[in-house]
C-alpha positions as CSV (number, residue, x, y, z in Angstrom):
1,X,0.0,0.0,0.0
2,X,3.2,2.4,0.7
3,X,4.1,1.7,-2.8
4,X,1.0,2.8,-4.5
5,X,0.1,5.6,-2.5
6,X,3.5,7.3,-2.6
7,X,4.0,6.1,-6.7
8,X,7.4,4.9,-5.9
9,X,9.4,0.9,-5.9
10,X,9.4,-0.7,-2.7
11,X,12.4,-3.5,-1.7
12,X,11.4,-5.1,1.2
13,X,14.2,-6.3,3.3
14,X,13.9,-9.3,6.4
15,X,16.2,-11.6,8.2
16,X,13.1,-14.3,8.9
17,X,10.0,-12.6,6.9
18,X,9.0,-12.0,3.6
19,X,11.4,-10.2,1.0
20,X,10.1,-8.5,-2.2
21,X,10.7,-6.2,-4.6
22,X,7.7,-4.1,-5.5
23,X,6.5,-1.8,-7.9
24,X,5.0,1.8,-7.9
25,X,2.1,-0.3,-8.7
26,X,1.9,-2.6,-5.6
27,X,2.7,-5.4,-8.0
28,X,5.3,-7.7,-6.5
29,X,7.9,-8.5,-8.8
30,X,10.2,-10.8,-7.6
31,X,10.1,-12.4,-3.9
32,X,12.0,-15.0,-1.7
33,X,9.4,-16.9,0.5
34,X,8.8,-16.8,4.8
35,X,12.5,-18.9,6.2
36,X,14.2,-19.7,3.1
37,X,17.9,-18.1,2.6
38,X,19.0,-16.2,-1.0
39,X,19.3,-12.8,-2.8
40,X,17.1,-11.4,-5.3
41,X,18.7,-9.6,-8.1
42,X,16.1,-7.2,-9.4
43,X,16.3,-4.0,-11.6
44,X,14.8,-1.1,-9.2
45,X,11.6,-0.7,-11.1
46,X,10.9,3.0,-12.2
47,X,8.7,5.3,-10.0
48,X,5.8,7.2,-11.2
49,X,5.3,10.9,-11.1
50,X,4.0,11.9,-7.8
51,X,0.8,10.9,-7.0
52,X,-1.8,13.7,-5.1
53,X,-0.6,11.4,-1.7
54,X,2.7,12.3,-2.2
55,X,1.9,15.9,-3.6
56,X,-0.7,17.1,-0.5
57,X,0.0,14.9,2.3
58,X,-2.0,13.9,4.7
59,X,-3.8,18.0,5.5
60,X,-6.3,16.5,2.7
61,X,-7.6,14.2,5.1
62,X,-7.5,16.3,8.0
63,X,-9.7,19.0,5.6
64,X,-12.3,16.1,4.2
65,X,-12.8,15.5,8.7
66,X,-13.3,19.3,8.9
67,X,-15.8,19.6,5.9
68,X,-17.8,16.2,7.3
69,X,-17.4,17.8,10.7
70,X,-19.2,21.2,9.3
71,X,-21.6,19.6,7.5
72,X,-23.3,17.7,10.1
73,X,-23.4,20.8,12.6
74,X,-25.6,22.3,10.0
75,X,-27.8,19.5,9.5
76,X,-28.0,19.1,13.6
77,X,-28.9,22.9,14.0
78,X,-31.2,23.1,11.1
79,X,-33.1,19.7,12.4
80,X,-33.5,21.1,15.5
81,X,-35.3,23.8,14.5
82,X,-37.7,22.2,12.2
C-alpha cells in the first residue's frame, strides 16, 4: 500500500520474513518466501510521477474531517429547528 500511494518501488528487506521487490504499482515482482535463505537480483523498477498522496500529504484528510465535521453541525442545527 506504501508503494501505490506514494508512486514509488518498494524492496522489502527481512532476516526471517518475507522479501520483495515491489513496484510503484503494488505489484510484486520478484520475492523470496517466509524462512528460506538467497538474494534477489532485481532491476529497481521506475517510479511514477508523484501521485496527489505524495503531492498534499496527509492536511487533505484532515480538511475532508473538517468539511464532514461542518456539514453535520448544520444539518443538527437546522433539524433542531424544524
Amino acid at each position: 500500500m506504501r508503494a501505490i500511494e506514494e508512486g514509488l518501488p518498494l524492496i522489502r528487506a527481512a532476516n526471517t520474513g518475507i522479501s520483495a521487490v515491489i513496484d510503484p504499482l503494488g505489484r510484486v515482482i520478484r520475492s523470496l518466501p517466509l524462512g528460506t535463505e538467497g538474494v534477489i537480483d532485481s532491476p529497481l523498477p521506475r517510479a511514477l510521477q508523484p501521485t496527489p498522496y505524495a503531492r498534499l500529504g496527509d492536511w487533505m484528510l484532515g480538511a475532508m474531517l473538517a468539511l464532514a465535521l461542518i456539514v453535520v453541525m448544520r444539518v443538527r442545527r437546522r433539524s433542531r429547528f424544524i
